[in-house]
LOROGU-750584 format. One line per 8 residues: for each residue x, y, z of N, C-alpha, C. Coordinates in steps of 0.2 Angstrom, whole numbers. Atoms other than C-alpha are relative to their C-alpha. Last residue first. Layout:
<zados>
X:Y:Z:X:Y:Z:X:Y:Z; ... .
</zados>
This chain:
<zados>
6:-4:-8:-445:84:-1:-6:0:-7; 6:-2:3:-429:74:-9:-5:0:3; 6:2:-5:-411:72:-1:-7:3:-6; 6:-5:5:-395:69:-10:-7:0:5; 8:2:-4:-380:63:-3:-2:4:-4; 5:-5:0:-365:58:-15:-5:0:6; 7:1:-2:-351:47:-20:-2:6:3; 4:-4:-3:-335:44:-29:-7:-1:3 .
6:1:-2:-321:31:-29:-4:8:0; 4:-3:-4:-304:34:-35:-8:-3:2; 9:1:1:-290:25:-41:-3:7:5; 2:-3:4:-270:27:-44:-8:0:-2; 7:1:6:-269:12:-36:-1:5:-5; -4:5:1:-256:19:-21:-2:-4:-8; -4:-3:2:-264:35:-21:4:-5:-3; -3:2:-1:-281:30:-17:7:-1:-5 .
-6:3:5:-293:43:-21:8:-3:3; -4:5:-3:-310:44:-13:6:0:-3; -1:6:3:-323:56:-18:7:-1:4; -8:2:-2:-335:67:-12:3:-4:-5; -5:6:3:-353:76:-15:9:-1:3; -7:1:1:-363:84:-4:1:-4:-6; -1:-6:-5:-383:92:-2:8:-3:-1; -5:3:-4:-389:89:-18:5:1:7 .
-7:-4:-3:-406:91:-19:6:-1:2; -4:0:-2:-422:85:-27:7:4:2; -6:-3:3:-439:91:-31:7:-6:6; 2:-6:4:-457:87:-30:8:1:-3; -4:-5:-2:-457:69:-22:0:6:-7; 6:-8:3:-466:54:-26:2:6:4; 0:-6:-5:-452:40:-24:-5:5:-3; 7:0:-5:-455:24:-33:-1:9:3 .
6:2:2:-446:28:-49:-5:-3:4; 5:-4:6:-432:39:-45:-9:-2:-2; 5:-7:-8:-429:27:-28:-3:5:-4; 7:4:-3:-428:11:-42:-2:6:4; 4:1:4:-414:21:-52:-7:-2:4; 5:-7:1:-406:26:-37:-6:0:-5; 4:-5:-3:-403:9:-33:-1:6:1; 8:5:-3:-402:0:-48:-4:6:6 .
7:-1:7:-387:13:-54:-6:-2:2; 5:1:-3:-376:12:-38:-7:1:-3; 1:7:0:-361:3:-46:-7:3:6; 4:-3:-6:-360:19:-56:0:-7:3; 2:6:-3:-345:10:-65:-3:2:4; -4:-2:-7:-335:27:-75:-4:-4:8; -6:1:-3:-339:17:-92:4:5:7; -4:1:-6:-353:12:-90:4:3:2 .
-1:7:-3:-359:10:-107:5:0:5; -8:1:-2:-356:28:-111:4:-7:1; -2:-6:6:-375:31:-118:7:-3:-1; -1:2:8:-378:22:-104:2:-2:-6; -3:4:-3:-375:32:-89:2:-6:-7; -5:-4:-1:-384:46:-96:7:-4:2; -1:-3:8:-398:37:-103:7:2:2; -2:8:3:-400:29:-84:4:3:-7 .
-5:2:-4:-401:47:-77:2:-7:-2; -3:-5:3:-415:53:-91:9:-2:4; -1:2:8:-424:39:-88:5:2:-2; -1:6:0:-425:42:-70:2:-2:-5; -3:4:6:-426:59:-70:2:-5:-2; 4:5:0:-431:66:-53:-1:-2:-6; 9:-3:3:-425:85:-56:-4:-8:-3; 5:-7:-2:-411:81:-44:-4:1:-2 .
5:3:-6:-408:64:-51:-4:4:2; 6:5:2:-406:71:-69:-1:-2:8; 4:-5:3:-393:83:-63:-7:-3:-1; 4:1:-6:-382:69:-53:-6:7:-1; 2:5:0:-376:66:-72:-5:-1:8; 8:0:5:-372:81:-73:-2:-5:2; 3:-5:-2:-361:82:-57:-6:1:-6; 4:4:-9:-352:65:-59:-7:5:1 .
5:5:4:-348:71:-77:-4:-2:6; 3:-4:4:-340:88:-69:-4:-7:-4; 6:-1:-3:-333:77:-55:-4:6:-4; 6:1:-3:-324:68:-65:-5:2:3; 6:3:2:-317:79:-75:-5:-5:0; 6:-6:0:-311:88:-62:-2:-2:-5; 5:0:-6:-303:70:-54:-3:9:-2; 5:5:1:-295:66:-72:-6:2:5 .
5:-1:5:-285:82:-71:-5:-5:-2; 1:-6:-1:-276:79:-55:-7:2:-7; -4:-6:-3:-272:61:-60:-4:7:1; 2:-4:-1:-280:43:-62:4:6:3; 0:-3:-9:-271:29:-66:-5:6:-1; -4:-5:-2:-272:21:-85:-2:3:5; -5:-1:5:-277:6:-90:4:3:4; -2:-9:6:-292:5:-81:9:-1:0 .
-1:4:7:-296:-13:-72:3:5:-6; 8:2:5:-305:-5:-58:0:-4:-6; 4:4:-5:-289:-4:-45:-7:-3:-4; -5:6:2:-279:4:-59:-5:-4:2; -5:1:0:-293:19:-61:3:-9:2; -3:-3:7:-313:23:-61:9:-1:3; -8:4:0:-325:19:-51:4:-1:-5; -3:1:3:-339:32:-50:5:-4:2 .
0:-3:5:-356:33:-39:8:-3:-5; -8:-4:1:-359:23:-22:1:4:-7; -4:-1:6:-376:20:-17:6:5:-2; -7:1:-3:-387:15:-1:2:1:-6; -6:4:3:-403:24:-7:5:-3:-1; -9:1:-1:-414:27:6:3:-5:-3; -6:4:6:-432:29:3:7:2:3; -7:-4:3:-443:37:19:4:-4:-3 .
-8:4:-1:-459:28:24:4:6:-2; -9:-4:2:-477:36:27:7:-5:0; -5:-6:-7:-493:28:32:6:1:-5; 1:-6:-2:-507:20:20:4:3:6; -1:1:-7:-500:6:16:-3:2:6; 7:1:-4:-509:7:0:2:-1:7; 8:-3:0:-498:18:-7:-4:-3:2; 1:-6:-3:-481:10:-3:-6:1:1 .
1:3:-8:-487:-7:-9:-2:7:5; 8:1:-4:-492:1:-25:-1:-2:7; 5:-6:-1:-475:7:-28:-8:0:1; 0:-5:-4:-467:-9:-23:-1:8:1; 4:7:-6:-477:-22:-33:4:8:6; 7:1:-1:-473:-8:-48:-3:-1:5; 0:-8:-2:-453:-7:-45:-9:2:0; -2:1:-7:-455:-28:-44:-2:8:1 .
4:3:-4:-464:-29:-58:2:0:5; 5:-9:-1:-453:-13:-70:-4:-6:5; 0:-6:-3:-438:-25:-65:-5:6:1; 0:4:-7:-445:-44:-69:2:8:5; 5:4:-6:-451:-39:-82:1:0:5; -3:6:-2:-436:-28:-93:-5:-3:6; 3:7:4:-445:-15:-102:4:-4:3; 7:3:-1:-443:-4:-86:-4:-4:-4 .
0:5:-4:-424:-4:-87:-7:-4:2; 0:-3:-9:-425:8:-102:-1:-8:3; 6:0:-3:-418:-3:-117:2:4:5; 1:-6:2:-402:-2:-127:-6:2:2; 7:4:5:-401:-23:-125:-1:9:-3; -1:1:8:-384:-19:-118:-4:-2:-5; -3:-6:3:-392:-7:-105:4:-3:-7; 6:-6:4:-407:-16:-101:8:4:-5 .
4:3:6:-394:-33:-97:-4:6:-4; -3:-5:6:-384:-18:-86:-2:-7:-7; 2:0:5:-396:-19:-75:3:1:-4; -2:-7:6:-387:-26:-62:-7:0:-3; -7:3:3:-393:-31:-42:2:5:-8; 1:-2:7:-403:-21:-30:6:-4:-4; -7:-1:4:-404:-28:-13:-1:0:-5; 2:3:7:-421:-23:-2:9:-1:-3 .
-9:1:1:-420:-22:17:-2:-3:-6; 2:5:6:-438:-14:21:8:-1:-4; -5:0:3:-433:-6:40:-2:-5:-7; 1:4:4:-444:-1:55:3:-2:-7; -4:-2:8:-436:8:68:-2:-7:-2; 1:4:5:-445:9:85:0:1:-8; 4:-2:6:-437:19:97:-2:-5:-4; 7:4:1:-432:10:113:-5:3:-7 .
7:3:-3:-419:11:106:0:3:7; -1:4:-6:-409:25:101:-2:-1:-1; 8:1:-3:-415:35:84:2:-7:5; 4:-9:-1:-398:45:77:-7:-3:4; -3:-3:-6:-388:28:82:-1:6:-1; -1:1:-6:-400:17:74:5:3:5; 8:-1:-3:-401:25:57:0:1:10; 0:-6:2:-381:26:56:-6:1:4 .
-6:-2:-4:-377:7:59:-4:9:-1; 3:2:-6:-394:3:48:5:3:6; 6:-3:-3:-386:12:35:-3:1:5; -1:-7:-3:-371:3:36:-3:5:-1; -1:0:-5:-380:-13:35:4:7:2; 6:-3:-5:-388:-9:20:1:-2:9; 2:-9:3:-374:-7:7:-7:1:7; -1:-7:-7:-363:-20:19:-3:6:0 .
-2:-5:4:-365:-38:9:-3:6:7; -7:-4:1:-361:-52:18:-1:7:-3; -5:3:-8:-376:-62:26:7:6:-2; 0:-3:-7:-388:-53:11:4:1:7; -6:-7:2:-381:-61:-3:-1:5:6; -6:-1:-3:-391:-77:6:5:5:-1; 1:-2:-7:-409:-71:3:7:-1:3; -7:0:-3:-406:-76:-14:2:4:5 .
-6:4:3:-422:-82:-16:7:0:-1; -3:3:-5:-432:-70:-4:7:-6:-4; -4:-7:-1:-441:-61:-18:7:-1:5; -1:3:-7:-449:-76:-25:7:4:2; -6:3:-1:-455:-71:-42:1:0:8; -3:7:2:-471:-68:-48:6:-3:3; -8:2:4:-473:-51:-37:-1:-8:-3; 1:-3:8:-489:-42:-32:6:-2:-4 .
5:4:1:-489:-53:-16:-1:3:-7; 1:8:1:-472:-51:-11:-5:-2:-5; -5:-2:5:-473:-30:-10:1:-10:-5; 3:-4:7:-488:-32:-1:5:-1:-4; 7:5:2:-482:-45:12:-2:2:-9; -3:5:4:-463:-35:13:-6:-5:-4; 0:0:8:-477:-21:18:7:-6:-4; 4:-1:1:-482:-30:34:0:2:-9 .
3:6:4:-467:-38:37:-5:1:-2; 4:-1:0:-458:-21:44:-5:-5:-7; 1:-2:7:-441:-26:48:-9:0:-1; 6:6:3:-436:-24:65:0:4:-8; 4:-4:5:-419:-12:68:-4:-6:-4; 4:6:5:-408:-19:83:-6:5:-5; 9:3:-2:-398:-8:94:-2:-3:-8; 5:-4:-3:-380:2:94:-10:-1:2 .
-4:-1:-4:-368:-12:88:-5:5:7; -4:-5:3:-380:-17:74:3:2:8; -2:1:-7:-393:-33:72:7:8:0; -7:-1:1:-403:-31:56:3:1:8; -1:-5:-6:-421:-40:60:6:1:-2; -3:0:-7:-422:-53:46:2:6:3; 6:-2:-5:-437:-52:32:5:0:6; 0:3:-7:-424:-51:18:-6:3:5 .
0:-1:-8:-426:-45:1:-1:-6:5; 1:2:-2:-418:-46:-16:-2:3:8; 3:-5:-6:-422:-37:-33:1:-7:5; -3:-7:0:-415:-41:-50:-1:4:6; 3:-6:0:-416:-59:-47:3:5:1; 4:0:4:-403:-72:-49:-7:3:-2; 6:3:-4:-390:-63:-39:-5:-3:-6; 5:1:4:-373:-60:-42:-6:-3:1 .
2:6:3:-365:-51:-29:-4:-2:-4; -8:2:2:-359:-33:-24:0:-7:-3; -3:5:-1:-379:-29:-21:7:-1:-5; -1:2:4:-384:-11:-19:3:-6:0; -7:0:0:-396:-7:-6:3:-3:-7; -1:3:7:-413:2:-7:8:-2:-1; -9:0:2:-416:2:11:1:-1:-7; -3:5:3:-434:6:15:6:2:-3 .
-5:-1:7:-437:15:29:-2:-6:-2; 3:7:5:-453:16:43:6:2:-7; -5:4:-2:-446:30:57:0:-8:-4; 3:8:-1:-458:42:48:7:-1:4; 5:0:-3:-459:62:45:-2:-6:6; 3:6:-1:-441:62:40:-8:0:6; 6:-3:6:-435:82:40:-3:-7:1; 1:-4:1:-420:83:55:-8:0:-5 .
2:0:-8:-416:64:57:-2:8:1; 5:5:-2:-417:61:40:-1:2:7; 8:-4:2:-409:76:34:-4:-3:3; 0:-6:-3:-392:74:47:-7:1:-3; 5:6:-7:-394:54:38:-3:9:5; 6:3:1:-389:63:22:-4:-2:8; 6:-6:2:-379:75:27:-5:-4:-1; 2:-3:-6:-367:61:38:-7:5:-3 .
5:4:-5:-365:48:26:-5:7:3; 5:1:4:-354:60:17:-7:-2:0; 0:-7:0:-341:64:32:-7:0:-4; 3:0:-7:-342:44:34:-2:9:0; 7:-5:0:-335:44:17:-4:1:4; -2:-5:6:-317:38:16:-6:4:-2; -8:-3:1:-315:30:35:1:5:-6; 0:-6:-1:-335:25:33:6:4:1 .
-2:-1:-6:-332:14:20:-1:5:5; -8:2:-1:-340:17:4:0:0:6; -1:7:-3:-360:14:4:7:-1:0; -8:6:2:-364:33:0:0:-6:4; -8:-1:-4:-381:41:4:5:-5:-1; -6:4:4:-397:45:-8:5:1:5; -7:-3:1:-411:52:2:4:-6:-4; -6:6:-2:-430:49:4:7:4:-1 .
2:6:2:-448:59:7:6:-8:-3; -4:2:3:-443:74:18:-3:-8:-4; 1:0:7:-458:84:20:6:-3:-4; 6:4:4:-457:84:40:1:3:-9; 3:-6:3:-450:98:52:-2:-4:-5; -1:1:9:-444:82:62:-3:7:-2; 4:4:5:-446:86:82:2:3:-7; 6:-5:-2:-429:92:89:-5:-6:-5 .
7:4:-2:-413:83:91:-4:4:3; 3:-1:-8:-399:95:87:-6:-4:0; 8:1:2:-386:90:73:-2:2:8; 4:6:-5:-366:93:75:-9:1:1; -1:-3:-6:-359:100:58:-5:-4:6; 3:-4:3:-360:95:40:-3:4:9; 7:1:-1:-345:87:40:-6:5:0; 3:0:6:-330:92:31:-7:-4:1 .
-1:-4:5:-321:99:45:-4:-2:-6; -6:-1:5:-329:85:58:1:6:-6; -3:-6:-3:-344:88:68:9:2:-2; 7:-5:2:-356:73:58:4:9:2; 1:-3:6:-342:62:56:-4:7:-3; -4:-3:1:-336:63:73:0:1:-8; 1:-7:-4:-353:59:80:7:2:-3; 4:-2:5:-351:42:70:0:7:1 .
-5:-1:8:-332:38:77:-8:3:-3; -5:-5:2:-339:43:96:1:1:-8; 4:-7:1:-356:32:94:5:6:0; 7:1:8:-345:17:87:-4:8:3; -3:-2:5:-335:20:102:-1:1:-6; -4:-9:-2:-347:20:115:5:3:-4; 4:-8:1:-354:6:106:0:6:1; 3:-3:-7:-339:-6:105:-6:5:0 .
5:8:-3:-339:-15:86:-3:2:9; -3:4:-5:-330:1:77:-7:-6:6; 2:-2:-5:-333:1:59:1:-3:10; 1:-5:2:-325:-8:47:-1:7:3; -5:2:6:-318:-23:55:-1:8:-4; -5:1:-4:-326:-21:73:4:-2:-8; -2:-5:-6:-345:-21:66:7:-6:4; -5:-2:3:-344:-28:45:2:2:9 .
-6:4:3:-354:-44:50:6:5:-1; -6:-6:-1:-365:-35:63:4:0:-4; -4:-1:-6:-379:-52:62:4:8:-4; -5:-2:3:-394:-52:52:6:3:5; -3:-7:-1:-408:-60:63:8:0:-6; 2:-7:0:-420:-73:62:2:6:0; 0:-4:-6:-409:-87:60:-5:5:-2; 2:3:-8:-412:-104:52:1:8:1 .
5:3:3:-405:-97:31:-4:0:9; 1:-8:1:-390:-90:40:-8:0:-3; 1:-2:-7:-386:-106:49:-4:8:-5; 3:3:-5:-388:-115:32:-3:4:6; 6:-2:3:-379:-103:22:-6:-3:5; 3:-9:-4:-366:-105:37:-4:1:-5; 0:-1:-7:-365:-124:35:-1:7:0; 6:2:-2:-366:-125:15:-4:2:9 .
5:-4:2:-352:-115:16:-5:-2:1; 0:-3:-7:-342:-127:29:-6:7:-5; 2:2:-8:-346:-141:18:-1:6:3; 7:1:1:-341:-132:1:-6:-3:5; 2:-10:1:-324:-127:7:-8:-1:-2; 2:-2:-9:-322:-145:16:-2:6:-1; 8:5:-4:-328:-155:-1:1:5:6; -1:8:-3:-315:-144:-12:-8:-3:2 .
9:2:0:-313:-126:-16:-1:-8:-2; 1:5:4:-297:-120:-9:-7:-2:-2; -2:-3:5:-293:-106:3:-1:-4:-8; 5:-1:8:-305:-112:14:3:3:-4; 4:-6:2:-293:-111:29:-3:2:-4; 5:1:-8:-289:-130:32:-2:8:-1; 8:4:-2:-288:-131:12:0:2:6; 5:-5:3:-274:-116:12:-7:-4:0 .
3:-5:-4:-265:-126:26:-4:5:-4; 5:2:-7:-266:-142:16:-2:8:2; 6:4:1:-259:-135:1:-4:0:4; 1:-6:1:-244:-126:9:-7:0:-3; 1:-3:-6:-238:-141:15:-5:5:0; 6:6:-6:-240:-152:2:-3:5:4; 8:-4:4:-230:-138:-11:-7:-6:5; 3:-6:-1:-217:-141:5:-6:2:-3 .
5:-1:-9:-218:-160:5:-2:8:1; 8:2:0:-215:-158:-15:-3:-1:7; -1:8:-1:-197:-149:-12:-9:-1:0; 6:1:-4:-197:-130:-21:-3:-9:2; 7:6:3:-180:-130:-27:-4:0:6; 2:5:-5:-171:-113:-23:-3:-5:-3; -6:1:0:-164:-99:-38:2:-8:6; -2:-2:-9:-177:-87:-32:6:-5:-1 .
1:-7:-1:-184:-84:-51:3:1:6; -3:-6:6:-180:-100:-60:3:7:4; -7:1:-1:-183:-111:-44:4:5:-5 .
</zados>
C-alpha cells in the first residue's frame, strides 16, 4: 500500500496463495505429495528421460541434428568432422556443461576428438552435480533416453565399481532426474554414433569437495572420495576393454549473477582467462594435486563448479599428456557476469 498507494484486499492475498500452491510454488502437503510422486516414478522407471530436450536443446531430431552440426561448422567451431575409423590413443576429454546456446561451439572439439581418436564406444560420464548430495559420488544404472537414440549403461563395470565401495552408490540416485552435466553429453555422444551403434555409458555425479579444501586437505584424505576414485580405478583395469573419460565440467563463475559485488569488465575477462589458463596448466600435464592446490589456495574464489570432476578424470585416467584444444567464456551483459569453460583431450 506504501509503495503503489492501493490496499491489497485479503481475498486477493487468498487468491494469489492458492494459485502459487496449485503450481508447487509453496511447500505444503500438495508440494510434498506431488514430489514424492515423481521421485517415485523416477525411482520405478528404467530409463532417464530427455528433461532438458525442447527447452534447452531442440527436442525434434532433424532439428537437434541441424543445431549440433552447426556447432561443429560454425565460425568458432572446430570445423565439419569426417566419419572415418578412429586413429585410436584418445583416453578421455574434458567438455563444458553450459548451455549449448553459449558453448555449444566448445562442446564441439572435444566430442570432434572422441569421434576422430576414441578407440572405444564404452564412456564414463563424470558429471558435475548442481544439487546436494549425501555422498561424494552418485550413480545411475538407467539407460539415458535423448532425442536422437538411447545410450544403455554398461552394468557390468557399475558391478565392479559398486562392489569395492562401502557406501551405496545409487542413494541419491534422484539428483540425477534433473541435473543436465550428463545429459548433454549423451545428446552429443549419440548424434556422432547413430543407433544402431552401441553406446555404453557409466553416468557418475560428482558432488563438492570443498569439505578437503576447508579442512586444507588433498581430496584423497577424505574416505569416502580417495574409495570411490580407487573402486573406479581398479574397476577400469580389470575390465579388461578400453573406455574413454568425459568430464562434463564448467570452469569460472564470477560476477553479479554469482553474489560478487562487483560486475565484470573488459579488464576482468583478461584476467580471467590468464588464471583460467594456469590453472588449466596443471590439468594438461595431469596434475591432480597440483590443479586442486590451485584452486584452493584462493578458496574458490572464481567457483570452478567443475573441480570433482576433472579432479576424479586426473586421478583415474592413465594418459601420458594432455591438451588444450579450446577454451570459452560466456558473459551476460545484463548481470555483468560470466561463465568460463574448456575442452581438453588426453592420449
Amino acid at each position: 500500500m506504501r509503495r503503489f498507494g492501493d490496499f491489497l484486499f485479503t481475498e486477493k492475498i487468498e487468491e494469489i496463495i492458492r494459485q502459487l500452491e496449485e503450481n508447487f510454488f509453496l511447500e505444503g502437503d500438495r508440494f510434498q505429495e506431488a514430489l514424492r510422486e515423481r521421485e517415485e516414478a523416477f525411482k520405478n522407471s528404467a530409463v532417464r528421460e530427455a528433461v532438458f530436450s525442447g527447452k534447452s536443446y531442440e527436442g525434434d531430431p532433424g532439428r537437434l541434428k541441424l543445431q549440433l552440426e552447426g556447432y561443429f561448422k560454425g565460425p568458432e567451431g572446430p570445423g565439419a568432422f569426417v566419419k572415418r575409423e578412429p586413429e585410436g590413443g584418445l583416453k578421455g576429454v574434458i567438455a563444458p556443461h553450459i548451455d549449448f546456446q553459449r558453448g555449444g561451439f566448445c562442446y564441439a572439439f572435444a566430442h570432434q576428438e572422441i569421434l576422430e581418436r576414441s578407440p572405444t564406444h564404452s564412456f564414463i560420464i563424470l558429471g558435475t552435480a548442481h544439487t546436494v548430495m549425501g555422498n561424494p559420488f552418485s550413480i545411475t544404472r538407467k539407460e539415458f533416453r535423448t532425442p536422437v537414440g538411447t545410450l544403455q549403461v554398461n552394468q557390468e563395470l557399475i558391478d565392479g565399481i559398486q562392489s569395492r565401495c562401502a557406501e551405496d552408490l545409487c542413494k541419491d540416485e534422484g539428483v540425477h532426474r534433473n541435473e543436465h552435466s550428463i545429459e548433454f553429453q549423451c545428446v552429443f555422444l549419440r548424434y556422432l554414433f547413430p543407433e544402431p551403434i552401441p553406446l555404453k555409458i557409466v553416468p557418475i555425479l560428482c558432488g563438492s569437495f570443498h569439505e578437503a579444501m576447508e579442512e586444507g586437505v588433498s581430496p584423497m584424505e577424505m574416505t569416502p572420495i580417495r574409495r570411490f576414485i580407487e573402486a573406479l580405478m581398479e574397476s577400469v583395469s580389470s575390465l579388461g576393454e578400453g573406455v574413454c573419460l568425459i568430464a562434463s565440467a564448467d570452469l569460472s563463475h564470477i560476477g553479479h549473477q554469482f553474489g560478487d559485488r562487483e560486475g565484470v569488465r573488459e579488464h576482468d575477462l583478461r584476467i580471467l582467462a590468464e588464471e583460467d589458463r594456469e590453472m588449466l596448466g596443471y590439468v594438461e600435464r595431469m596434475d591432480g594435486e597440483g590443479f586442486f592446490h590451485s584452486i584452493s589456495k584462493e578458496k574458490d574464489r572464481r567457483r570452478i563448479c567443475g573441480l570433482p570432476a576433472i579432479y576424479t578424470l586426473l586421478k583415474v585416467l592413465e594418459a601420458r599428456e594432455g591438451k588444450l584444444l579450446k577454451y570459452g567464456r560466456a558473459f551476460t551483459h545484463e548481470t555483468q557476469s560470466v561463465v568460463s569453460f574448456a575442452s581438453l583431450a588426453f592420449y
